[in-house]
Each structure stands twice: as C-alpha cells, then as structure tokens.
LUMDO-874926 format. One record per residue (C-alpha): residue in three letters; chain; x, y, z; residue number from 1. Coordinates in steps of 0.02 Angstrom, whole numbers. Layout:
REM LUMDO-874926
<site><rest>ALA</rest><kette>A</kette><east>X</east><north>Y</north><up>Z</up><nr>NUM</nr></site>
...
//
This chain:
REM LUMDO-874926
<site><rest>UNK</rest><kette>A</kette><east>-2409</east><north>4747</north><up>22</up><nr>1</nr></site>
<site><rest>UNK</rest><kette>A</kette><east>-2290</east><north>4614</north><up>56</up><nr>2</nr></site>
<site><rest>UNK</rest><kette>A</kette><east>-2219</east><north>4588</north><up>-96</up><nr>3</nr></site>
<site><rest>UNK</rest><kette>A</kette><east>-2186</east><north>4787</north><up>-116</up><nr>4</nr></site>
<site><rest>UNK</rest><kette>A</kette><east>-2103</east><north>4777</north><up>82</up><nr>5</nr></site>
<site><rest>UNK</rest><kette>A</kette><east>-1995</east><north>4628</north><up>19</up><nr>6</nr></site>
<site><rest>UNK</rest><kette>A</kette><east>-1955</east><north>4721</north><up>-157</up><nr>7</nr></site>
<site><rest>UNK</rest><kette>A</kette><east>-1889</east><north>4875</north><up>-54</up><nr>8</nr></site>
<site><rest>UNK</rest><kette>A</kette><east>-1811</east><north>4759</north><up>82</up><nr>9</nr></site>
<site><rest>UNK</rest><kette>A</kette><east>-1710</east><north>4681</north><up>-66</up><nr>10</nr></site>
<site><rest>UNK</rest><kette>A</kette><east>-1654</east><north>4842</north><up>-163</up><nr>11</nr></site>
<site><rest>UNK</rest><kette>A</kette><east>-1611</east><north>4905</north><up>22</up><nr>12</nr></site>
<site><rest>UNK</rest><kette>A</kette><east>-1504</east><north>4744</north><up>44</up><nr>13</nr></site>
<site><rest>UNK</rest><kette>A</kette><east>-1449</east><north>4742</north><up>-127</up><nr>14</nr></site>
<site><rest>UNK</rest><kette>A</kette><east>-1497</east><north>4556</north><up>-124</up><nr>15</nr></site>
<site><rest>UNK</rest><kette>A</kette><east>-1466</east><north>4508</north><up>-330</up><nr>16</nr></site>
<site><rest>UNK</rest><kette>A</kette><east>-1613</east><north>4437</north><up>-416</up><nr>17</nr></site>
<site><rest>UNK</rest><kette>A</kette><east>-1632</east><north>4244</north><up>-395</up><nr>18</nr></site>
<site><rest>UNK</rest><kette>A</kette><east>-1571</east><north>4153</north><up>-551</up><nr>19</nr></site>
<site><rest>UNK</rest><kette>A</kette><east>-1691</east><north>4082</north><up>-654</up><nr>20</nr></site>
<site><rest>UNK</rest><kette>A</kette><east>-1733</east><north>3888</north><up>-620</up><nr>21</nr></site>
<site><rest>UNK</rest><kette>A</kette><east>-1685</east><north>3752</north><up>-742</up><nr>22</nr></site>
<site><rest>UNK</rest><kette>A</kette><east>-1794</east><north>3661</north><up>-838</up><nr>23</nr></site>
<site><rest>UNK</rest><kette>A</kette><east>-1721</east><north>3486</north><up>-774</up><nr>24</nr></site>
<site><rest>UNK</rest><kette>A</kette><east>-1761</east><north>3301</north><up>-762</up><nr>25</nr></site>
<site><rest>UNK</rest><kette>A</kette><east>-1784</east><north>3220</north><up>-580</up><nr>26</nr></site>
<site><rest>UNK</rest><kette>A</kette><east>-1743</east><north>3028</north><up>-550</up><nr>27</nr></site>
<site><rest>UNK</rest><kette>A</kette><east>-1897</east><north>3017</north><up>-436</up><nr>28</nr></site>
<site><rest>UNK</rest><kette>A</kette><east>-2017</east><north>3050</north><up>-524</up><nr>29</nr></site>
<site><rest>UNK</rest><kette>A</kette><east>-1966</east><north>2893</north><up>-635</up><nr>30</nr></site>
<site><rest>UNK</rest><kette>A</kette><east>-1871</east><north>2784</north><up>-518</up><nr>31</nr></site>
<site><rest>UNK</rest><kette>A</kette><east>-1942</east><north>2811</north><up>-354</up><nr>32</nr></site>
<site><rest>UNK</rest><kette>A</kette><east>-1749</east><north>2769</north><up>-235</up><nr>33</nr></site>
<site><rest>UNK</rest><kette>A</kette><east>-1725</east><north>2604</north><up>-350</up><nr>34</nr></site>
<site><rest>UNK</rest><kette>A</kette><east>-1587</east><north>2708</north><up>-457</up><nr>35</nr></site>
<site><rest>UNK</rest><kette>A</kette><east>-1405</east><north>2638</north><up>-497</up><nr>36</nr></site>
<site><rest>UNK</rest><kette>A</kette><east>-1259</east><north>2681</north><up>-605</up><nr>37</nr></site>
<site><rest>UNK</rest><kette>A</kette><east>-1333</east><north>2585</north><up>-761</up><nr>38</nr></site>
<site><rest>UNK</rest><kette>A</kette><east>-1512</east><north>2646</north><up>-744</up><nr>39</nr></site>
<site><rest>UNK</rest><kette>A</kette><east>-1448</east><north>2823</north><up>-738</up><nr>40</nr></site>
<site><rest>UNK</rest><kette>A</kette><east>-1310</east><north>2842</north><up>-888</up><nr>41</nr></site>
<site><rest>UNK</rest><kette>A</kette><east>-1482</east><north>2748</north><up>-988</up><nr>42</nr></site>
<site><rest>UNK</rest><kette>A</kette><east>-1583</east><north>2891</north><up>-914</up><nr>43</nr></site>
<site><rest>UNK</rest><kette>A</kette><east>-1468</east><north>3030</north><up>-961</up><nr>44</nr></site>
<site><rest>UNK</rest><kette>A</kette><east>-1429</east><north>2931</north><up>-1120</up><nr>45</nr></site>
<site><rest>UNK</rest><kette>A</kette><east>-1611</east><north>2954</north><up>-1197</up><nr>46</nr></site>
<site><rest>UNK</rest><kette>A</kette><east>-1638</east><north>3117</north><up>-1108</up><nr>47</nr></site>
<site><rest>UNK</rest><kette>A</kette><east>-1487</east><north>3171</north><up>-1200</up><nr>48</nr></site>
<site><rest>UNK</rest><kette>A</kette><east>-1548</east><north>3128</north><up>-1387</up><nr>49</nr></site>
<site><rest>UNK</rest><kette>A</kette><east>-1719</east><north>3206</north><up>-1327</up><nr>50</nr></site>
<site><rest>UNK</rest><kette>A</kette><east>-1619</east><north>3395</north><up>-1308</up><nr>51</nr></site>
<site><rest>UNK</rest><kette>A</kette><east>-1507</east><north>3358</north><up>-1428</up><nr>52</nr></site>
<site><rest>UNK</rest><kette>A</kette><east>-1675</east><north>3349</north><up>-1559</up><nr>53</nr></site>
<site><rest>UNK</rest><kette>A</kette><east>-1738</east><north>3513</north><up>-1490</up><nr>54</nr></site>
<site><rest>UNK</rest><kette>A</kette><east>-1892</east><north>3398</north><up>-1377</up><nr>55</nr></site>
<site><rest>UNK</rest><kette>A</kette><east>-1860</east><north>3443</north><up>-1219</up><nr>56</nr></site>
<site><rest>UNK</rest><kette>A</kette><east>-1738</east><north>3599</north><up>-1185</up><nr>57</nr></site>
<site><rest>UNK</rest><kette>A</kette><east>-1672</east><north>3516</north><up>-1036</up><nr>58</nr></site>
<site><rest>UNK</rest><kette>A</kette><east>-1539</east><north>3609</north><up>-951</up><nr>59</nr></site>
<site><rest>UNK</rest><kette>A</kette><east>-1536</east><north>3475</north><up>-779</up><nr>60</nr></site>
<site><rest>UNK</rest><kette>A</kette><east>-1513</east><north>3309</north><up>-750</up><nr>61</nr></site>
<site><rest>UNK</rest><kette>A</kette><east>-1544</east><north>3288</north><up>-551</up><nr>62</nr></site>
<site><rest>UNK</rest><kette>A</kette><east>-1511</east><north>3113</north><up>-451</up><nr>63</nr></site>
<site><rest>UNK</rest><kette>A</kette><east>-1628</east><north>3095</north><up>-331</up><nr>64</nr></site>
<site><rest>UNK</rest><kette>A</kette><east>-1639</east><north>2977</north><up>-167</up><nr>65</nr></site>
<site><rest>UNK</rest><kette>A</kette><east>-1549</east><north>2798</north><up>-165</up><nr>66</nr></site>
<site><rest>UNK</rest><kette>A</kette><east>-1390</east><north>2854</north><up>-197</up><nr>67</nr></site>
<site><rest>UNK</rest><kette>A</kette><east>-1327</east><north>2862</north><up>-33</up><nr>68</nr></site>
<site><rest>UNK</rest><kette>A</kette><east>-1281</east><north>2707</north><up>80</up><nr>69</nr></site>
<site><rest>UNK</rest><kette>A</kette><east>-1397</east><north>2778</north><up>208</up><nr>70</nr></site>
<site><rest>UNK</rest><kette>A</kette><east>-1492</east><north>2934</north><up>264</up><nr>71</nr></site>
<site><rest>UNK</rest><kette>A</kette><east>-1351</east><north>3055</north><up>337</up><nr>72</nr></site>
<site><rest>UNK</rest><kette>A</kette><east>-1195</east><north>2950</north><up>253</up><nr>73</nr></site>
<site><rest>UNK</rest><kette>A</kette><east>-1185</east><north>3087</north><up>117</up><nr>74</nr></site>
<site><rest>UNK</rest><kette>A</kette><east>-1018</east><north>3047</north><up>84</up><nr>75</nr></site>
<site><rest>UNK</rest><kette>A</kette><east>-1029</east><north>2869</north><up>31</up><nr>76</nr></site>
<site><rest>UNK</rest><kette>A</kette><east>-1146</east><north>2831</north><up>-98</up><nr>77</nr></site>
<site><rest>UNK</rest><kette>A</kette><east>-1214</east><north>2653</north><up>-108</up><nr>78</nr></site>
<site><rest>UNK</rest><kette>A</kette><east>-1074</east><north>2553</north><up>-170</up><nr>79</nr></site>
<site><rest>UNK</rest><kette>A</kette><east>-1193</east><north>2407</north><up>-235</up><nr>80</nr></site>
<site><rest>UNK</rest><kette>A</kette><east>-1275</east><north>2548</north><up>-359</up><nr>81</nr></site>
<site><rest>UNK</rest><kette>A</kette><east>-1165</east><north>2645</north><up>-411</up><nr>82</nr></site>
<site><rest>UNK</rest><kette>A</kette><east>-990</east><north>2564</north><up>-388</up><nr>83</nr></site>
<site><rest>UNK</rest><kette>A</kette><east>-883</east><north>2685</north><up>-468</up><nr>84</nr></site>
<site><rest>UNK</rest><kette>A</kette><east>-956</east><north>2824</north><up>-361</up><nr>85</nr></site>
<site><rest>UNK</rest><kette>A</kette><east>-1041</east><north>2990</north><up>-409</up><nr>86</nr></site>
<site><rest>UNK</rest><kette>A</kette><east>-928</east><north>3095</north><up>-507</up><nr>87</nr></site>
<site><rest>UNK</rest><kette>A</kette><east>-937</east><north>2999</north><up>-678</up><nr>88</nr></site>
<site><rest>UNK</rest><kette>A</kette><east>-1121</east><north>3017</north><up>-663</up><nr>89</nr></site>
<site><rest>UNK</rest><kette>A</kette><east>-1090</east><north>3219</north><up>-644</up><nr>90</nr></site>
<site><rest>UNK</rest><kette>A</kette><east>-951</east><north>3190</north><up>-773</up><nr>91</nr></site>
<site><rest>UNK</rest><kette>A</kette><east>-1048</east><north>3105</north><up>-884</up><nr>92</nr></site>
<site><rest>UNK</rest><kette>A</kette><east>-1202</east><north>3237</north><up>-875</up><nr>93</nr></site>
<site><rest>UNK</rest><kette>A</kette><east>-1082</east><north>3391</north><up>-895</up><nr>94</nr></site>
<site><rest>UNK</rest><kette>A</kette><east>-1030</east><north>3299</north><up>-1065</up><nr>95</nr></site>
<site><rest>UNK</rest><kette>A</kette><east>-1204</east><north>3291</north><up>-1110</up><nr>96</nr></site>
<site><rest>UNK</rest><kette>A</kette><east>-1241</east><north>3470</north><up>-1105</up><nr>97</nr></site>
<site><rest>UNK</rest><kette>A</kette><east>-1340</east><north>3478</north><up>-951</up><nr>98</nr></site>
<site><rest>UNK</rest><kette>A</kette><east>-1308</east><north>3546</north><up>-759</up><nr>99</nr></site>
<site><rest>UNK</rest><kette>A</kette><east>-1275</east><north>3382</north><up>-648</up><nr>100</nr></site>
<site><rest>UNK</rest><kette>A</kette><east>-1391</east><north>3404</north><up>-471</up><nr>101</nr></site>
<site><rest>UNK</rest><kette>A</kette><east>-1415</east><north>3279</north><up>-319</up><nr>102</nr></site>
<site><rest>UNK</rest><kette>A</kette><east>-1532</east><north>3278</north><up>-196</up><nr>103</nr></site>
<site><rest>UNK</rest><kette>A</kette><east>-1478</east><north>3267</north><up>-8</up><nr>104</nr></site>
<site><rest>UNK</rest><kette>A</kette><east>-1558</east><north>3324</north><up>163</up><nr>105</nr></site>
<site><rest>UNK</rest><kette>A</kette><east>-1374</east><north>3349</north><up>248</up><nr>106</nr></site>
<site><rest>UNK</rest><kette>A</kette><east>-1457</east><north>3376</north><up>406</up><nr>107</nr></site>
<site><rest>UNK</rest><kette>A</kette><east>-1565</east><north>3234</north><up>408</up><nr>108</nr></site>
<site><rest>UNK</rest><kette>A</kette><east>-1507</east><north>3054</north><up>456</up><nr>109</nr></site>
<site><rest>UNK</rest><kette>A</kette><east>-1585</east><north>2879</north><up>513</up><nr>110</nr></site>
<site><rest>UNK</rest><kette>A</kette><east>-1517</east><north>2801</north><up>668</up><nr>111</nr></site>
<site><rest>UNK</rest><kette>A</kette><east>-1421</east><north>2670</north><up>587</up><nr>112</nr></site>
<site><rest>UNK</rest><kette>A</kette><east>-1329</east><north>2769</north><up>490</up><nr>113</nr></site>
<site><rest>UNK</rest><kette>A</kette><east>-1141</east><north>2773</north><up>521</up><nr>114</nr></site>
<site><rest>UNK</rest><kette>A</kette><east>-1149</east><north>2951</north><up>544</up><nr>115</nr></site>
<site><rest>UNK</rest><kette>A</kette><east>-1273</east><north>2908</north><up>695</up><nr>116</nr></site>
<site><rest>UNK</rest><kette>A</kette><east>-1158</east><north>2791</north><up>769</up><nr>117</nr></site>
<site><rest>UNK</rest><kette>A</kette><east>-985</east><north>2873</north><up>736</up><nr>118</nr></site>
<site><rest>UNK</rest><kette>A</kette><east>-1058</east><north>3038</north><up>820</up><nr>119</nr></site>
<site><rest>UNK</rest><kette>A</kette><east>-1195</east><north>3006</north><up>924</up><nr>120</nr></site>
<site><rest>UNK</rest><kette>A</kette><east>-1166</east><north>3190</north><up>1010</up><nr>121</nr></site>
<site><rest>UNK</rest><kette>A</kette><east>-1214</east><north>3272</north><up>845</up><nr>122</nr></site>
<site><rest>UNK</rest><kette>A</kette><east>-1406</east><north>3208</north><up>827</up><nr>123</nr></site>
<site><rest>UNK</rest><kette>A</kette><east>-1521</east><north>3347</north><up>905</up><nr>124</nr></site>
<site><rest>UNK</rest><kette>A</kette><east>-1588</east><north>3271</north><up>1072</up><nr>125</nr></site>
<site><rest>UNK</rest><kette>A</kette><east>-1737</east><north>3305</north><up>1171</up><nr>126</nr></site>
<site><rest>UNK</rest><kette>A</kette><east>-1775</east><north>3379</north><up>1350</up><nr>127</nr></site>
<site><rest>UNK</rest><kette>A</kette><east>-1741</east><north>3180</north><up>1413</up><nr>128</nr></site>
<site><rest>UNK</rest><kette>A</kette><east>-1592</east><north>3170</north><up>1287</up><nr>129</nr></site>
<site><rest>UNK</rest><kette>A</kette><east>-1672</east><north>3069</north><up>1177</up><nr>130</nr></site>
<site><rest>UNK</rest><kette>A</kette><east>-1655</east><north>3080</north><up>982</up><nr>131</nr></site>
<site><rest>UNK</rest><kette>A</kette><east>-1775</east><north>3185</north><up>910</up><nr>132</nr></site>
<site><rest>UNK</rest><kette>A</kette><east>-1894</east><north>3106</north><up>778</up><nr>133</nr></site>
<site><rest>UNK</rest><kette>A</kette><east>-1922</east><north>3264</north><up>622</up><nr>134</nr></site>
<site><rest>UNK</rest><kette>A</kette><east>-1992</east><north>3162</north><up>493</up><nr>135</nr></site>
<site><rest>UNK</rest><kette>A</kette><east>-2049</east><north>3010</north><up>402</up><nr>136</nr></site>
<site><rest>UNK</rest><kette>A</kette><east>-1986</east><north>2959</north><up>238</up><nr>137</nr></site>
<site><rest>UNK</rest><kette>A</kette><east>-2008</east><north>2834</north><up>114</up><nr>138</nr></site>
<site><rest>UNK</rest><kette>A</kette><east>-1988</east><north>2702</north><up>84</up><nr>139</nr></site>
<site><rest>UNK</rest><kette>A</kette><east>-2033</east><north>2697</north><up>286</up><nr>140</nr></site>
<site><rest>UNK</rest><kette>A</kette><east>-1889</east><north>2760</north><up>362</up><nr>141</nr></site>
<site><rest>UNK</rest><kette>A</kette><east>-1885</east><north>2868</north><up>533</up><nr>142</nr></site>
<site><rest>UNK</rest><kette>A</kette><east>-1780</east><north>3029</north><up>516</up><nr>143</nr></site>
<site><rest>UNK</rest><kette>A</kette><east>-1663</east><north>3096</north><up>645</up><nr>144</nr></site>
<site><rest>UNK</rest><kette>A</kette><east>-1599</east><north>3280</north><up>638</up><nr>145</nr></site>
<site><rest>UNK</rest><kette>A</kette><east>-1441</east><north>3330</north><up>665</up><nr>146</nr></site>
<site><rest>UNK</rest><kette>A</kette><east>-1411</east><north>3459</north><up>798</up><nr>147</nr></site>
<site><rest>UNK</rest><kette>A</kette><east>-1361</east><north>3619</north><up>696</up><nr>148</nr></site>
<site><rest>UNK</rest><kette>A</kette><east>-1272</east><north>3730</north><up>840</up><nr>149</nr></site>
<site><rest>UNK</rest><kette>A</kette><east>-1161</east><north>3615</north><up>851</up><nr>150</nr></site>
<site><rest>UNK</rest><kette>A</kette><east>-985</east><north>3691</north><up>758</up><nr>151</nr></site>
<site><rest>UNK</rest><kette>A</kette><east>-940</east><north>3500</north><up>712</up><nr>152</nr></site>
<site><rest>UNK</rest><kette>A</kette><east>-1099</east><north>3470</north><up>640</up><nr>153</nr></site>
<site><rest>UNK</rest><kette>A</kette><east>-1075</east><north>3648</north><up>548</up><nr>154</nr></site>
<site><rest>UNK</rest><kette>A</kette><east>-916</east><north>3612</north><up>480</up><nr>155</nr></site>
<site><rest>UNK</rest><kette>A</kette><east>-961</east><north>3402</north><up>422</up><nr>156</nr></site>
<site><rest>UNK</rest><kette>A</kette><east>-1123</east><north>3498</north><up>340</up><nr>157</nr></site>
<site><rest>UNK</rest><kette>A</kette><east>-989</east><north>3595</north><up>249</up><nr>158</nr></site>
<site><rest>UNK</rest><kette>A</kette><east>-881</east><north>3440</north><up>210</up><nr>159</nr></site>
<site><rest>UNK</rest><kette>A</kette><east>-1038</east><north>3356</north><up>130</up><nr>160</nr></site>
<site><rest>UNK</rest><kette>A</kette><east>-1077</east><north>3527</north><up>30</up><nr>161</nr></site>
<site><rest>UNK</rest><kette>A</kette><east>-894</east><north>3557</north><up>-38</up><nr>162</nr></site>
<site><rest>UNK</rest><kette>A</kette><east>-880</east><north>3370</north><up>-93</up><nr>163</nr></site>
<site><rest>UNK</rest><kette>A</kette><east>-1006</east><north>3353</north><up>-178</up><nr>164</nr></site>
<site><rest>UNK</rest><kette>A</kette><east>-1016</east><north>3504</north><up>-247</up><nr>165</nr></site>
<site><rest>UNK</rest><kette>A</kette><east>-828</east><north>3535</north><up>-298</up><nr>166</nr></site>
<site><rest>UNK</rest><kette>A</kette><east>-749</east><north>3351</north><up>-288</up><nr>167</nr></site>
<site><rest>UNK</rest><kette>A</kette><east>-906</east><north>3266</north><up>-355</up><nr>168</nr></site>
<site><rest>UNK</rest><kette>A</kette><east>-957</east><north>3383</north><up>-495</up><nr>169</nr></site>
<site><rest>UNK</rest><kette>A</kette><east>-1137</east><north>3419</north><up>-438</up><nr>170</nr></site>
<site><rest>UNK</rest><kette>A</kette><east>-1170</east><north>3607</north><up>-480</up><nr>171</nr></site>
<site><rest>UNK</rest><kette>A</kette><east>-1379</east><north>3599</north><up>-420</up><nr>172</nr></site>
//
C-alpha cells in the first residue's frame, strides 16, 4: 500500500522518474582514503581499457574520501595528493568515456578543519553550546555537523556544490 500511495503521490506531484544509476567504479572499495593523483589516472587508466574491451560497461569513475585536506575543507583538496587539484582528474575521466563523481559529506566537518576554525558560529551546537558530535568515521576521526539554518552555512554548502560540480567537472 505504500508503494501505490507514493506512485499516486508522484503522478499527483508530477515528480519525473529517477534516472537510472550508473554502473561505476568507487576508489574505496580499492584504496580505502590512501588515494592520490598518480594512483587514480592508473586506476582510471586500466578501468578505461577494461570498457573500452566491452569487460565492464562502466559508465562512472567516482573518487572517494582522501581527497580533501580535511573533513569540511571541500574546497581544497589535499595538495600533497593530488597537487594539480581535482579538475584534471574529472578532465581526464570525461576523456575516458565515463561520468567523473566525488564523494563529500558538505555538512560534515572535524574540528580542526579550517572551516571549524574560520567559522566557528556555523558548527551546530548543543543546549550548553557545545559542538555537537554526529558521527564517527574512519580512519578514527570525530565528525562535527554543520548547523544547516544557518543562511551562511546554506549558501558555503552551495559554494562547495557549484564548484565542484561546475568549476571542477564532477557531474555524480
């Protein structure tokens, strides 16, 4: 019964069927957060030859954690890994055939993050003010969260988003 409420909810809405996922690659599931420039473009390198030969139909390619500098720095990947930044990566993968994606939790940071520091009035707080603990993460790390009715939060969020998305080249 809830699937049929849902269906009629949607034609109601006129929400448009969801798209189709990707049949993609994920760093993690090979790397773990150890990934860099070099291990990547190897990755996407022999991935490539694999659709290219009709092996796997991949149609993804999808960096996942260790990118960034730190949890909630979004906008600065780790310069030590991937010095040249992100976009010939995403480049790189369009060239190849395949949809670029990244992982990121946008709203998710670790306290010594420079996002933490540089806005300390955007983490979400509890009843005593302190900074709200949402999660633990590997490789050990302590999440903060960041507090999401706040309109600078909202629009940084939207920063991240539009930079990677349209600057960087990441299109999942």
């Amino acid at each position: 019964a809830t699937w049929q409420y849902l269906a009629a909810l949607a034609a109601h809405r006129q929400v448009a069927p969801c798209r189709p996922q990707p049949v993609g690659w994920c760093s993690w599931y090979c790397h773990g957060p150890k990934v860099n420039e070099a291990l990547m473009m190897e990755s996407l390198r022999k991935l490539s030859e694999s659709k290219k030969s009709g092996e796997l139909p991949l149609e993804l390619f999808q960096l996942d954690d260790g990118w960034q500098s730190a949890w909630g720095d979004w906008l600065t990947p780790n310069s030590n890994r991937f010095p040249k930044g992100l976009k010939p990566l995403a480049d790189a993968v369009k060239r190849a055939g395949m949809t670029p994606g990244i992982w990121l939790a946008p709203a998710a940071l670790v306290a010594h993050s420079a996002l933490a520091t540089d806005h300390p009035d955007w983490l979400l707080r509890d009843v005593r003010g302190q900074p709200l603990k949402c999660g633990f993460t590997a490789p050990g790390l302590w999440m903060q969260a960041l507090d999401m009715t706040n309109p600078d939060v909202l629009k940084h969020i939207h920063k991240v988003i539009h930079t990677i998305v349209h600057d960087w080249g990441f299109g999942y």
